[in-house]
N, CA, C and O atoms as a Maestro MAE file, in Angstrom:
{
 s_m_m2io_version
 :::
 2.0.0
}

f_m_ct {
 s_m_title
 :::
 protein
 m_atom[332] {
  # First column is atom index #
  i_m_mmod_type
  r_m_x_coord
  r_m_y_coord
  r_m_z_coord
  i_m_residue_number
  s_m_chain_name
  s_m_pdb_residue_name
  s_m_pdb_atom_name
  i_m_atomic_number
  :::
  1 25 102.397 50.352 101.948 1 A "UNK " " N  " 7
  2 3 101.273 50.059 101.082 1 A "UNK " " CA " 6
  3 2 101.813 49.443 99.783 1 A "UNK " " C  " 6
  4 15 102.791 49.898 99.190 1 A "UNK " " O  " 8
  5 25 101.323 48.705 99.508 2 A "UNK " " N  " 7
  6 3 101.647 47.360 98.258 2 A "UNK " " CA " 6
  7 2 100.663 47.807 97.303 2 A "UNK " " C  " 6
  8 15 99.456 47.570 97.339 2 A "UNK " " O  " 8
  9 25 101.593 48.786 96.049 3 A "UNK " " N  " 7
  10 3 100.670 48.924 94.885 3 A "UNK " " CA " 6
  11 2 101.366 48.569 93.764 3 A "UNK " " C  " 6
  12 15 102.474 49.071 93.577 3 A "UNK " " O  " 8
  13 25 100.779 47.573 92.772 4 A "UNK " " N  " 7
  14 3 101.491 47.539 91.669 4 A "UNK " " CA " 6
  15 2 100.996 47.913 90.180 4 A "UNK " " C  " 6
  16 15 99.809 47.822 89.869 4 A "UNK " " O  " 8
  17 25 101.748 48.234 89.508 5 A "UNK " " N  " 7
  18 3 101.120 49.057 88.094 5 A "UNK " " CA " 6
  19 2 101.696 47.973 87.185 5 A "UNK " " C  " 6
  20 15 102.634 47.178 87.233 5 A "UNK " " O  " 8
  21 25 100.394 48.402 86.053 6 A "UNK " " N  " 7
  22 3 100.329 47.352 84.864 6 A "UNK " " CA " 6
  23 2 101.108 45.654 85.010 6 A "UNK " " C  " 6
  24 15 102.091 45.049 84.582 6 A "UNK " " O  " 8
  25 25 99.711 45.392 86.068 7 A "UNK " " N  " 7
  26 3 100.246 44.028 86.459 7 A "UNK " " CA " 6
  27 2 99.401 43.311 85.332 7 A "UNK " " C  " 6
  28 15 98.308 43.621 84.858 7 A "UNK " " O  " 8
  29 25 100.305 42.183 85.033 8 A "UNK " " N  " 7
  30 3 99.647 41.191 84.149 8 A "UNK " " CA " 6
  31 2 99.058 40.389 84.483 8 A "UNK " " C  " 6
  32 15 99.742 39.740 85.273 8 A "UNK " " O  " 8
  33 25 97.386 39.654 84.283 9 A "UNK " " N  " 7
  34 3 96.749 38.954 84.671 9 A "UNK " " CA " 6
  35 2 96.970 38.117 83.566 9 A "UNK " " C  " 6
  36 15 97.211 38.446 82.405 9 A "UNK " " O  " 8
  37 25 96.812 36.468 84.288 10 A "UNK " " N  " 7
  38 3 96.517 35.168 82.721 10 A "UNK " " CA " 6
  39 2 95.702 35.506 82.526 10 A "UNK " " C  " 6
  40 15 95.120 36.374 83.177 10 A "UNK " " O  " 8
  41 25 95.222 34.837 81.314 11 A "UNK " " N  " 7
  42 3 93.666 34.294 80.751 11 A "UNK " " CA " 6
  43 2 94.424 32.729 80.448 11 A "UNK " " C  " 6
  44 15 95.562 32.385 80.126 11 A "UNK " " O  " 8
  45 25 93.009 31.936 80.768 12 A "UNK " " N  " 7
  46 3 92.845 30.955 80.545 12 A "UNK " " CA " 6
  47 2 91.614 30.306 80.033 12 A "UNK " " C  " 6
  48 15 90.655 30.355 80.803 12 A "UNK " " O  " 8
  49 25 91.422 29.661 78.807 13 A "UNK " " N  " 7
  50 3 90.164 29.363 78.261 13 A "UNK " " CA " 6
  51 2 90.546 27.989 77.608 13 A "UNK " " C  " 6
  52 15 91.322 27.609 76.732 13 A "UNK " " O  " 8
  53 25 89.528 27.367 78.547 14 A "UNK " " N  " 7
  54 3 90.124 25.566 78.211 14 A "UNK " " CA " 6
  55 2 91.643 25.095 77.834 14 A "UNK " " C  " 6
  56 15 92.404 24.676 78.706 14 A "UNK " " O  " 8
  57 25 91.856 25.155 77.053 15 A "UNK " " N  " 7
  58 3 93.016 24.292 76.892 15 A "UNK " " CA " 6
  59 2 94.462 25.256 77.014 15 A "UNK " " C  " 6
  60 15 95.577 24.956 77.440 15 A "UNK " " O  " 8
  61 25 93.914 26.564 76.435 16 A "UNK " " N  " 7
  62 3 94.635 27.822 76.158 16 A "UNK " " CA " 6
  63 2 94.933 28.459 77.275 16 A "UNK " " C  " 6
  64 15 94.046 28.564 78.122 16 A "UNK " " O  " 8
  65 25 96.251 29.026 77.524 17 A "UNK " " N  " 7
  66 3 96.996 29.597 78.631 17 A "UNK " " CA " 6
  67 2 97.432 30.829 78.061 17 A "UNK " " C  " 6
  68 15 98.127 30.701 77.054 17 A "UNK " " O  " 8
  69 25 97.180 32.094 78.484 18 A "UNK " " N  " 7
  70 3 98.077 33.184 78.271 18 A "UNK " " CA " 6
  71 2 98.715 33.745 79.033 18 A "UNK " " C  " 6
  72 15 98.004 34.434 79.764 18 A "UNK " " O  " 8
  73 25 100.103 33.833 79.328 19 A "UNK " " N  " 7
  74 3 100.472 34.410 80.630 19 A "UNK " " CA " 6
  75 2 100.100 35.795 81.031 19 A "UNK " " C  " 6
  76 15 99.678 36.045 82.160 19 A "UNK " " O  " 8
  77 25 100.294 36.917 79.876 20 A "UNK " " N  " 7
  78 3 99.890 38.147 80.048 20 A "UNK " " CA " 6
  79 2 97.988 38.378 78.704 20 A "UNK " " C  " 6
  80 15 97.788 39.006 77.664 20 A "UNK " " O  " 8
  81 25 97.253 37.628 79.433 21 A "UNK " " N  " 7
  82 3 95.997 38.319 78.476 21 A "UNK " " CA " 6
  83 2 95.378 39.259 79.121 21 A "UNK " " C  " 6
  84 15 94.194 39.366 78.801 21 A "UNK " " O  " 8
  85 25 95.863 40.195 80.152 22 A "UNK " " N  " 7
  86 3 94.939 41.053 80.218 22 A "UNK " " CA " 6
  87 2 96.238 42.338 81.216 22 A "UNK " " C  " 6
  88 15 97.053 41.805 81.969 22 A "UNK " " O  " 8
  89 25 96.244 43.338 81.126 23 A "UNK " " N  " 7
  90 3 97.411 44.142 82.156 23 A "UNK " " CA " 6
  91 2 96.293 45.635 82.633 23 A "UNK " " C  " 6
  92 15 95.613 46.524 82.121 23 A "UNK " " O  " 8
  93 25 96.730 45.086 83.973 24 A "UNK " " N  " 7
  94 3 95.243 46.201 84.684 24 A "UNK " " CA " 6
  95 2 96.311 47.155 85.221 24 A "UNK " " C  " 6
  96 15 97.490 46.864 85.422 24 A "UNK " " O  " 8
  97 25 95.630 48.528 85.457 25 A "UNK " " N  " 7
  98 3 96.830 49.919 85.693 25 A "UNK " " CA " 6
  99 2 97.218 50.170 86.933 25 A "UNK " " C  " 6
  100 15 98.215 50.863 87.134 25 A "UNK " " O  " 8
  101 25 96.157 49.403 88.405 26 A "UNK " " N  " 7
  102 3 96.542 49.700 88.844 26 A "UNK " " CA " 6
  103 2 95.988 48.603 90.131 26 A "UNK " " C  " 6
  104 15 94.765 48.571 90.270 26 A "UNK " " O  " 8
  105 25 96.680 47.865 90.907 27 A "UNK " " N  " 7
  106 3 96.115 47.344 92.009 27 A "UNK " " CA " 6
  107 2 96.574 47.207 93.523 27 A "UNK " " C  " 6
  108 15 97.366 46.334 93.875 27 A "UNK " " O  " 8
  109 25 96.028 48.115 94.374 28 A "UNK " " N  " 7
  110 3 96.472 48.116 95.497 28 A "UNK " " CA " 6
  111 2 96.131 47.364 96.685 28 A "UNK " " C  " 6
  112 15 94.945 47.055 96.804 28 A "UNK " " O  " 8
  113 25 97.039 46.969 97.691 29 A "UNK " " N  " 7
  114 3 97.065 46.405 98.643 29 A "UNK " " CA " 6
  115 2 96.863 44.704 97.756 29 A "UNK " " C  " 6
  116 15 97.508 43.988 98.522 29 A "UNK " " O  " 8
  117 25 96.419 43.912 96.795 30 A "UNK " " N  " 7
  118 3 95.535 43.215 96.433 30 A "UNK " " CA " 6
  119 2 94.428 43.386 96.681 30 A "UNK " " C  " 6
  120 15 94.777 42.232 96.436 30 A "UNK " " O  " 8
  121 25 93.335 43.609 96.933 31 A "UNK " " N  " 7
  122 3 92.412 44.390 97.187 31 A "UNK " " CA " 6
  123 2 91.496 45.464 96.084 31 A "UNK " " C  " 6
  124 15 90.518 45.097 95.433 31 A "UNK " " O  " 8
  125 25 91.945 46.508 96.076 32 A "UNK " " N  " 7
  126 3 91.167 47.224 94.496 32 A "UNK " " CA " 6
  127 2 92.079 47.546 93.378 32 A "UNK " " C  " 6
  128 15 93.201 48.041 93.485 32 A "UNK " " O  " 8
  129 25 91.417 47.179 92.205 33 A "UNK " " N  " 7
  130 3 91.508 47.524 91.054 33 A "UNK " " CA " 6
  131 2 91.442 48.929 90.599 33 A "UNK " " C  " 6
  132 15 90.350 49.464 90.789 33 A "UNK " " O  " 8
  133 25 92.233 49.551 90.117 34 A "UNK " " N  " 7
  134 3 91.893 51.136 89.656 34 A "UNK " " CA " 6
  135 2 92.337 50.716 88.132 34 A "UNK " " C  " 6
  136 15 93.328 50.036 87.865 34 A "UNK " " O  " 8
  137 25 91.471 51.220 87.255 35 A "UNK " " N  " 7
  138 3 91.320 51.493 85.283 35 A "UNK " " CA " 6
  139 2 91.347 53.025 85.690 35 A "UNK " " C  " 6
  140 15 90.846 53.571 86.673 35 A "UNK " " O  " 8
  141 25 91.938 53.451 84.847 36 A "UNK " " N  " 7
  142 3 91.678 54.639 84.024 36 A "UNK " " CA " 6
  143 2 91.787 55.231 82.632 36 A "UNK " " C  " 6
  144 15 92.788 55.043 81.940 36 A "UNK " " O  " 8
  145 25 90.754 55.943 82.230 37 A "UNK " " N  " 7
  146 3 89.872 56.006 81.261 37 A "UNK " " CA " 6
  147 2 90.245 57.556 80.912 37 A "UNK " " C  " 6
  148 15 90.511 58.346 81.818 37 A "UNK " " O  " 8
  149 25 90.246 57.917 79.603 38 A "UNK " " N  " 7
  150 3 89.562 59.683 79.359 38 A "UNK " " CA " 6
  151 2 89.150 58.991 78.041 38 A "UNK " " C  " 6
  152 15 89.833 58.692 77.062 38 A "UNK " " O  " 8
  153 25 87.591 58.792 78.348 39 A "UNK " " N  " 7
  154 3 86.855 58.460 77.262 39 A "UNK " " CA " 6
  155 2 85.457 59.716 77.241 39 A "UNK " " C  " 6
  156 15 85.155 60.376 78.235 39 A "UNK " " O  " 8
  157 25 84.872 59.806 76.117 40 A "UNK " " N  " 7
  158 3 83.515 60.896 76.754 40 A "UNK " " CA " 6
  159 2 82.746 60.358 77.280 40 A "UNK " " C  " 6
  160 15 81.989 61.028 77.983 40 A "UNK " " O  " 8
  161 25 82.574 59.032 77.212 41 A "UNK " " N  " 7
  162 3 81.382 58.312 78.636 41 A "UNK " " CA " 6
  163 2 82.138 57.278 78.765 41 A "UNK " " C  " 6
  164 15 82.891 56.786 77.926 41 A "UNK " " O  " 8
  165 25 81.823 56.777 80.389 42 A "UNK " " N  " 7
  166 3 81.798 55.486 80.662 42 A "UNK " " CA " 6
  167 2 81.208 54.802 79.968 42 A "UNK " " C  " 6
  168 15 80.506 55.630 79.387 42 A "UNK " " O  " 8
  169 25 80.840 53.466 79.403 43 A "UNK " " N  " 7
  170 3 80.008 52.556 79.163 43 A "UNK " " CA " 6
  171 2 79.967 51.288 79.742 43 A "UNK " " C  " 6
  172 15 80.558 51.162 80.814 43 A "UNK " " O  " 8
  173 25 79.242 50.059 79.136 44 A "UNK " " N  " 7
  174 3 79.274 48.922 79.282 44 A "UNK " " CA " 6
  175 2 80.259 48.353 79.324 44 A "UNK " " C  " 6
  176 15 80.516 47.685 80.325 44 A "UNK " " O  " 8
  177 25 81.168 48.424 78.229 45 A "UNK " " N  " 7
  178 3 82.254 47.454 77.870 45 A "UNK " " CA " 6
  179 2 83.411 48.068 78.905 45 A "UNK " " C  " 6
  180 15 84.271 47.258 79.249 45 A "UNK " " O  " 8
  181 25 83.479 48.985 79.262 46 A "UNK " " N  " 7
  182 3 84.421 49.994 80.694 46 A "UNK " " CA " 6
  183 2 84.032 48.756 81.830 46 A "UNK " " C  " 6
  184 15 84.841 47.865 82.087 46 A "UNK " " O  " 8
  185 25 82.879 48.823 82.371 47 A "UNK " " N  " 7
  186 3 82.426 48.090 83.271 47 A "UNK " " CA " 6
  187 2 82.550 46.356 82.919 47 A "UNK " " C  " 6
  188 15 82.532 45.529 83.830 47 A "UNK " " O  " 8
  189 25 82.653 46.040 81.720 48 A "UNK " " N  " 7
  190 3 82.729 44.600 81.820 48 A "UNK " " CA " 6
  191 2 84.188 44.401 82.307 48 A "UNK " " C  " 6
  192 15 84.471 43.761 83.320 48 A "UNK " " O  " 8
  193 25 85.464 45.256 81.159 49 A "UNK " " N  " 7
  194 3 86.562 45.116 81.707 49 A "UNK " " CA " 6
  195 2 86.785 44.786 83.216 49 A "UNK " " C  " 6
  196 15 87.281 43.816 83.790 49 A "UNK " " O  " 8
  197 25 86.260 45.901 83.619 50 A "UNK " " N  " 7
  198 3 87.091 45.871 85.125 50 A "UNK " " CA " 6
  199 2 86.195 44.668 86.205 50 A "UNK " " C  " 6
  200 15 86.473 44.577 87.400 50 A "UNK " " O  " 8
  201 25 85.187 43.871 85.583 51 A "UNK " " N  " 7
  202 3 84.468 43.094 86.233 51 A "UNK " " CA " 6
  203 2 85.468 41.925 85.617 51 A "UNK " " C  " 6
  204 15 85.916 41.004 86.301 51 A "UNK " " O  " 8
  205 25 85.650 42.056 84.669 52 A "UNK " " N  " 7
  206 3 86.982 40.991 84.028 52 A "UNK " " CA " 6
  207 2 88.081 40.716 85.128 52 A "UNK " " C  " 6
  208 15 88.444 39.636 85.594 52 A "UNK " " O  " 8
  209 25 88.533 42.073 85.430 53 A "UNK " " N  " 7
  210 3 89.908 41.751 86.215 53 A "UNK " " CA " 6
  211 2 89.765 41.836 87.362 53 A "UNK " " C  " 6
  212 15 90.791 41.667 88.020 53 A "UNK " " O  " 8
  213 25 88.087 42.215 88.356 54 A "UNK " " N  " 7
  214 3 88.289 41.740 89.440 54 A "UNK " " CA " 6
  215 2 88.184 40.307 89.564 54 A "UNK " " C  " 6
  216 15 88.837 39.784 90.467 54 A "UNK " " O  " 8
  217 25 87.134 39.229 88.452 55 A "UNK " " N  " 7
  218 3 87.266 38.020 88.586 55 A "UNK " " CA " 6
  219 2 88.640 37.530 88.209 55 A "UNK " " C  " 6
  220 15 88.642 36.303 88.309 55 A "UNK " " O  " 8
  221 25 89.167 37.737 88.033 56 A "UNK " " N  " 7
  222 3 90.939 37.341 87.456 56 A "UNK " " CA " 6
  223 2 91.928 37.203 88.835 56 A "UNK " " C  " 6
  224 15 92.896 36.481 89.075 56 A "UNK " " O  " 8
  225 25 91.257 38.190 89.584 57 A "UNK " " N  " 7
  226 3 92.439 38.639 90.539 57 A "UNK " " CA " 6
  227 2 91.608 38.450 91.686 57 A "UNK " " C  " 6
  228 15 92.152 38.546 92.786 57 A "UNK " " O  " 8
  229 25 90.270 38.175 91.617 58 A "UNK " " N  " 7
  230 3 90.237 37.957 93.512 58 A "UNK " " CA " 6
  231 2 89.692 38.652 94.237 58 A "UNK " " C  " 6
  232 15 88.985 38.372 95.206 58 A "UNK " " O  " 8
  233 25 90.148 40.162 93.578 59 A "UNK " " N  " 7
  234 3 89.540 41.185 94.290 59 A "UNK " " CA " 6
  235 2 88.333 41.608 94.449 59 A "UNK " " C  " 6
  236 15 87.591 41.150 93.580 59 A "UNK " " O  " 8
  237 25 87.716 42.424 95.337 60 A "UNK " " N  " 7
  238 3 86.230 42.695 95.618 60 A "UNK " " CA " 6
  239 2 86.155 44.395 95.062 60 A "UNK " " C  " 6
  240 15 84.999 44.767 94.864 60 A "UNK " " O  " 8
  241 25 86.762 44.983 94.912 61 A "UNK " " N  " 7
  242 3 86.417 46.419 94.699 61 A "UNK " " CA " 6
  243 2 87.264 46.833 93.140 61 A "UNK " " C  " 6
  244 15 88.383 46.380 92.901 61 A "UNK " " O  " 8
  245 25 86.695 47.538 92.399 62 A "UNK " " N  " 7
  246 3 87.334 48.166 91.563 62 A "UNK " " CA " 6
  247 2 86.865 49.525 91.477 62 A "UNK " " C  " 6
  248 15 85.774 49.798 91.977 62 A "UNK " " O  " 8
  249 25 87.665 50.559 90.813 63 A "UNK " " N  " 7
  250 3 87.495 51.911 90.695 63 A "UNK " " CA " 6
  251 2 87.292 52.246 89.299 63 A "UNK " " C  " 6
  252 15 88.448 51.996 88.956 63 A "UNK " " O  " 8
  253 25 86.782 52.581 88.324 64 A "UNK " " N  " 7
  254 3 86.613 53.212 87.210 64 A "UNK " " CA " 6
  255 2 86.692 54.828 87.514 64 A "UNK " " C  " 6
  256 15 86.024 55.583 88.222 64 A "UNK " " O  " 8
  257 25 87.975 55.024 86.528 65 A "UNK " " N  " 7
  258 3 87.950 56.935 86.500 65 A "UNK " " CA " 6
  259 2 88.561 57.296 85.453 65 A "UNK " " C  " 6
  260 15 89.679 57.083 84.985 65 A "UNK " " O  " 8
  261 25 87.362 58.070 85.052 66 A "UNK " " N  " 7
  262 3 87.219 58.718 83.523 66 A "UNK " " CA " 6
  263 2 87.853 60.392 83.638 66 A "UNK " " C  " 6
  264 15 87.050 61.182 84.135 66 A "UNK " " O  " 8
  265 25 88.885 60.833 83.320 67 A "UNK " " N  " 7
  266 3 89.569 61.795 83.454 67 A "UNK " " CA " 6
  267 2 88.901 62.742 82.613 67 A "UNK " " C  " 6
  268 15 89.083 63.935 82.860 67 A "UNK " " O  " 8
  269 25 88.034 62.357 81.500 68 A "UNK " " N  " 7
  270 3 87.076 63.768 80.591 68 A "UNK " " CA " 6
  271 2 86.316 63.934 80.950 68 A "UNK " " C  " 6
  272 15 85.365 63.539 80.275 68 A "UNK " " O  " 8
  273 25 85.934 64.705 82.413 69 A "UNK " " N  " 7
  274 3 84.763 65.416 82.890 69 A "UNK " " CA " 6
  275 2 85.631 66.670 83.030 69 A "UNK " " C  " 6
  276 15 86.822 66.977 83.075 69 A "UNK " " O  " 8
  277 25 84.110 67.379 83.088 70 A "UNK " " N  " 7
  278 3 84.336 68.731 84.147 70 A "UNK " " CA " 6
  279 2 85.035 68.330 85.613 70 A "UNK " " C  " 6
  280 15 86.234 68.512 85.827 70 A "UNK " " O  " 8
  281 25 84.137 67.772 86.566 71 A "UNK " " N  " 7
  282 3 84.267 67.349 87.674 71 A "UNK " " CA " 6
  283 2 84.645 66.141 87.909 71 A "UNK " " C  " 6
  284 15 83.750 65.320 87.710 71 A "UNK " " O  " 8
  285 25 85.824 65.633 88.326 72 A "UNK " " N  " 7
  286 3 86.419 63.989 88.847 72 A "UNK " " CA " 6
  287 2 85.473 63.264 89.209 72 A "UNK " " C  " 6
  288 15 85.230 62.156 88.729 72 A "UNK " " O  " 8
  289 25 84.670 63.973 90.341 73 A "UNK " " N  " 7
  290 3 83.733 63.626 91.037 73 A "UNK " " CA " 6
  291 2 82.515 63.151 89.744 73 A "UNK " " C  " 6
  292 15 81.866 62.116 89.896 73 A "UNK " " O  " 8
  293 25 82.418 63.586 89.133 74 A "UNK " " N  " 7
  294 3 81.137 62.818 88.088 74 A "UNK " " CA " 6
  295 2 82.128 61.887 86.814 74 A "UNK " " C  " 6
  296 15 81.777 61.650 85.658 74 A "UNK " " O  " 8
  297 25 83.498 61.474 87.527 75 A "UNK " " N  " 7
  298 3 84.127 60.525 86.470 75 A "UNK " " CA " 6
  299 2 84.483 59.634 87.484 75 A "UNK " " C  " 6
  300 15 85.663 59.285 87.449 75 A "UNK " " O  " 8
  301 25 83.715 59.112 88.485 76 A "UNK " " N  " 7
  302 3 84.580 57.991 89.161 76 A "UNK " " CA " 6
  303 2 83.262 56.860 89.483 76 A "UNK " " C  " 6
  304 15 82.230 57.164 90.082 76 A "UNK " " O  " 8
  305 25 83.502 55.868 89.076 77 A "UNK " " N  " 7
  306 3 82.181 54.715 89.322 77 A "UNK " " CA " 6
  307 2 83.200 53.709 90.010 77 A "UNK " " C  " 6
  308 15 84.310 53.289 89.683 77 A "UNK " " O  " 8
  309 25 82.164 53.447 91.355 78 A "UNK " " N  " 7
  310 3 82.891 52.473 92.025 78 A "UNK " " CA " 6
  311 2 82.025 50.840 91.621 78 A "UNK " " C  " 6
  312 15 80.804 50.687 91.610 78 A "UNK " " O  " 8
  313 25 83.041 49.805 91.328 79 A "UNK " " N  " 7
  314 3 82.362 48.504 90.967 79 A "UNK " " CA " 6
  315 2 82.817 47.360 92.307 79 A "UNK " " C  " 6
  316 15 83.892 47.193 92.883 79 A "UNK " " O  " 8
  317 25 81.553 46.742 92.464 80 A "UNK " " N  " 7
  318 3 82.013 45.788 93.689 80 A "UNK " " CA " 6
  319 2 82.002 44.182 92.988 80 A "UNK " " C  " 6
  320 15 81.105 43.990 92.167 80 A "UNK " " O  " 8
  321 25 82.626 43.424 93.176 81 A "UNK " " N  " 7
  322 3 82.405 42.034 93.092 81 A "UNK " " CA " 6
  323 2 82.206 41.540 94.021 81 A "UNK " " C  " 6
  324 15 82.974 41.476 94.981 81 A "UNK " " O  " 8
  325 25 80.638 40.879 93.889 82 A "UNK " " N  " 7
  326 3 80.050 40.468 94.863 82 A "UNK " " CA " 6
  327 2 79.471 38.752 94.809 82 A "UNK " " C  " 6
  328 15 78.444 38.204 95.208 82 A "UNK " " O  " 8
  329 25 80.978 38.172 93.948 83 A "UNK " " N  " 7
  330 3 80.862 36.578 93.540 83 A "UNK " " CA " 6
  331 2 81.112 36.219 94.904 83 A "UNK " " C  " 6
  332 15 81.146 35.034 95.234 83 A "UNK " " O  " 8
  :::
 }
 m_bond[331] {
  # First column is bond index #
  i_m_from
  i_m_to
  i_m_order
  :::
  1 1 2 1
  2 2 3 1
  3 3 4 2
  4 3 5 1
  5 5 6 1
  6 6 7 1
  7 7 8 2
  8 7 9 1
  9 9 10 1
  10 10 11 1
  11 11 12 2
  12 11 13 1
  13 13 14 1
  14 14 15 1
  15 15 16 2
  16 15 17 1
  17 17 18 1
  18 18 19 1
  19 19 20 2
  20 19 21 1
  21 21 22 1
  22 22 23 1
  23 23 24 2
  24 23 25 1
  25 25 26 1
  26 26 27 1
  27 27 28 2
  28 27 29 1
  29 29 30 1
  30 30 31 1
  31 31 32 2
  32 31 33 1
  33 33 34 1
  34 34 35 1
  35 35 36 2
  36 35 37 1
  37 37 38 1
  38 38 39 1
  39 39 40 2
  40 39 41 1
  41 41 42 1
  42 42 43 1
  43 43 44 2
  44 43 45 1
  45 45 46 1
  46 46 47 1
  47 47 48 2
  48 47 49 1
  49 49 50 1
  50 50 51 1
  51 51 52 2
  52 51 53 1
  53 53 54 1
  54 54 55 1
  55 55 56 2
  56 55 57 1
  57 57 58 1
  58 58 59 1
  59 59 60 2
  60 59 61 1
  61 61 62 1
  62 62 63 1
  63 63 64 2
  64 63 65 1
  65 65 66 1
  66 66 67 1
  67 67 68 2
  68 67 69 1
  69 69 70 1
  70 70 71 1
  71 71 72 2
  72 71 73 1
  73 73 74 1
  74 74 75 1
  75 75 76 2
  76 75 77 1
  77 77 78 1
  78 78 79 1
  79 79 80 2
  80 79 81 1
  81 81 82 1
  82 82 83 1
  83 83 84 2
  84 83 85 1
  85 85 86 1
  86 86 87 1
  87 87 88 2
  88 87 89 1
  89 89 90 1
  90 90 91 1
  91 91 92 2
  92 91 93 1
  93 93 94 1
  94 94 95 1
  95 95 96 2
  96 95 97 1
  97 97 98 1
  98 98 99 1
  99 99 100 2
  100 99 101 1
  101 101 102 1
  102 102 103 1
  103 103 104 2
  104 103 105 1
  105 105 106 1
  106 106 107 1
  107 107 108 2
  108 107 109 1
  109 109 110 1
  110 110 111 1
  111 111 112 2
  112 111 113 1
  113 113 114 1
  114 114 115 1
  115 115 116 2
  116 115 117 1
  117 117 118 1
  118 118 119 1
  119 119 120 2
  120 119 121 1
  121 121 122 1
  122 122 123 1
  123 123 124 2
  124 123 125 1
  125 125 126 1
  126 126 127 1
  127 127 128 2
  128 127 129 1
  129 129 130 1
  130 130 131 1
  131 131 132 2
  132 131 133 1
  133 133 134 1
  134 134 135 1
  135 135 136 2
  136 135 137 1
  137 137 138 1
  138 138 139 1
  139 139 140 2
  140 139 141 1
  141 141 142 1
  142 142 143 1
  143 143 144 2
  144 143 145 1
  145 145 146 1
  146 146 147 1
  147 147 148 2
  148 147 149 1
  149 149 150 1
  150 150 151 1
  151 151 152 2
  152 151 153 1
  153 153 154 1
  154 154 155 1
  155 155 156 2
  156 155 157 1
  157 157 158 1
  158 158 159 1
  159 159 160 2
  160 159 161 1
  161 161 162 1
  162 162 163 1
  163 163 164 2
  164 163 165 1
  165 165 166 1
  166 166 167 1
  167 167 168 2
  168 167 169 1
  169 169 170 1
  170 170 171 1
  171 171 172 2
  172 171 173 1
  173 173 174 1
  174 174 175 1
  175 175 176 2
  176 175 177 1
  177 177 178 1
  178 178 179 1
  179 179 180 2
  180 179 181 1
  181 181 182 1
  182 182 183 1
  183 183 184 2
  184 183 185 1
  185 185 186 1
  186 186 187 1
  187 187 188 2
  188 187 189 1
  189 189 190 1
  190 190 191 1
  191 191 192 2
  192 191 193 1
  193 193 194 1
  194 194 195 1
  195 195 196 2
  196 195 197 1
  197 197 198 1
  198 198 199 1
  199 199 200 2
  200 199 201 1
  201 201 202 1
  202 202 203 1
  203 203 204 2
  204 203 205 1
  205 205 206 1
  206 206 207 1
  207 207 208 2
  208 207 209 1
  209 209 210 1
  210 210 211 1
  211 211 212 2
  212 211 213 1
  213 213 214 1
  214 214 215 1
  215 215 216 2
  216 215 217 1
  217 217 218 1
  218 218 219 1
  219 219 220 2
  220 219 221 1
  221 221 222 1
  222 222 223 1
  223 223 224 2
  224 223 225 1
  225 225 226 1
  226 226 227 1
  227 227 228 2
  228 227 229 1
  229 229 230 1
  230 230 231 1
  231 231 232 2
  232 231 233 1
  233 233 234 1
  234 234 235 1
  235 235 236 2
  236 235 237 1
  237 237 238 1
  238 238 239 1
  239 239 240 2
  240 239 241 1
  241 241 242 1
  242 242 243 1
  243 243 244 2
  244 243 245 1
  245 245 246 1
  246 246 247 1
  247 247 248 2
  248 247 249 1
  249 249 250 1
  250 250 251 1
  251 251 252 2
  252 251 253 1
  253 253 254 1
  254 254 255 1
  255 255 256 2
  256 255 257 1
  257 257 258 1
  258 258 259 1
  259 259 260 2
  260 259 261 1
  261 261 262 1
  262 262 263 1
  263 263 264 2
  264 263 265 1
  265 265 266 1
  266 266 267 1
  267 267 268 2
  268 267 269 1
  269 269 270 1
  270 270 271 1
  271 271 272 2
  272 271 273 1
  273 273 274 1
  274 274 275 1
  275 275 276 2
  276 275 277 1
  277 277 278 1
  278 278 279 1
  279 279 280 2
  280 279 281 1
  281 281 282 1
  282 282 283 1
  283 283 284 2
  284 283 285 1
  285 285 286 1
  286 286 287 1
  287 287 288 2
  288 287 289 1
  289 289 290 1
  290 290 291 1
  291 291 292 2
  292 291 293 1
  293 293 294 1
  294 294 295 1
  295 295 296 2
  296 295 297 1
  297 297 298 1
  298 298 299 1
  299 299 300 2
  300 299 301 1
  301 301 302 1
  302 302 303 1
  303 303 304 2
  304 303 305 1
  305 305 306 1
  306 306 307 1
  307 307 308 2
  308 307 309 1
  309 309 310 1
  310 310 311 1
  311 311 312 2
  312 311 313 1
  313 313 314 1
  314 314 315 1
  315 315 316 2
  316 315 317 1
  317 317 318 1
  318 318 319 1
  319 319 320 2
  320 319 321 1
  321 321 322 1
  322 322 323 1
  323 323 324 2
  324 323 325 1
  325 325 326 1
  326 326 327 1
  327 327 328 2
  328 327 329 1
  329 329 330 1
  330 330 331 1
  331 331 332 2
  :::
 }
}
């Protein structure tokens, strides 16, 4: 199984090249994205990120998991890209 941690994604915005503008924590197989979070809520800007780096990378699935719950199970939001 092919997983790599804090891989660096470019950004690119018109003319501008960054080799490392964005480093996601966790991506396996190529395939899903895993972020992790210990924030007291998920929010919006959680979810834009990782909609960021599945368009970056290709991938169709990402995982959001927020480690400050009681229960894991009420800290894990699954995100699909469905471009």
């Amino acid at each position: 199984m092919l997983v790599e941690k804090q891989k660096a994604l470019p950004l690119i915005y018109e003319e501008v090249k960054l080799d490392i503008g964005y480093r996601v924590y966790l991506i396996i197989e190529n395939k899903v994205i895993i972020e992790i979070k210990s924030v007291e809520a998920l929010n919006d800007v959680h979810i834009a990120q990782i909609l960021t780096y599945l368009k970056l990378s290709d991938c169709k699935l990402g995982m959001l998991i927020n480690f400050n719950v009681t229960l894991i199970k009420n800290g894990i939001k699954r995100i699909a890209n469905n471009l």
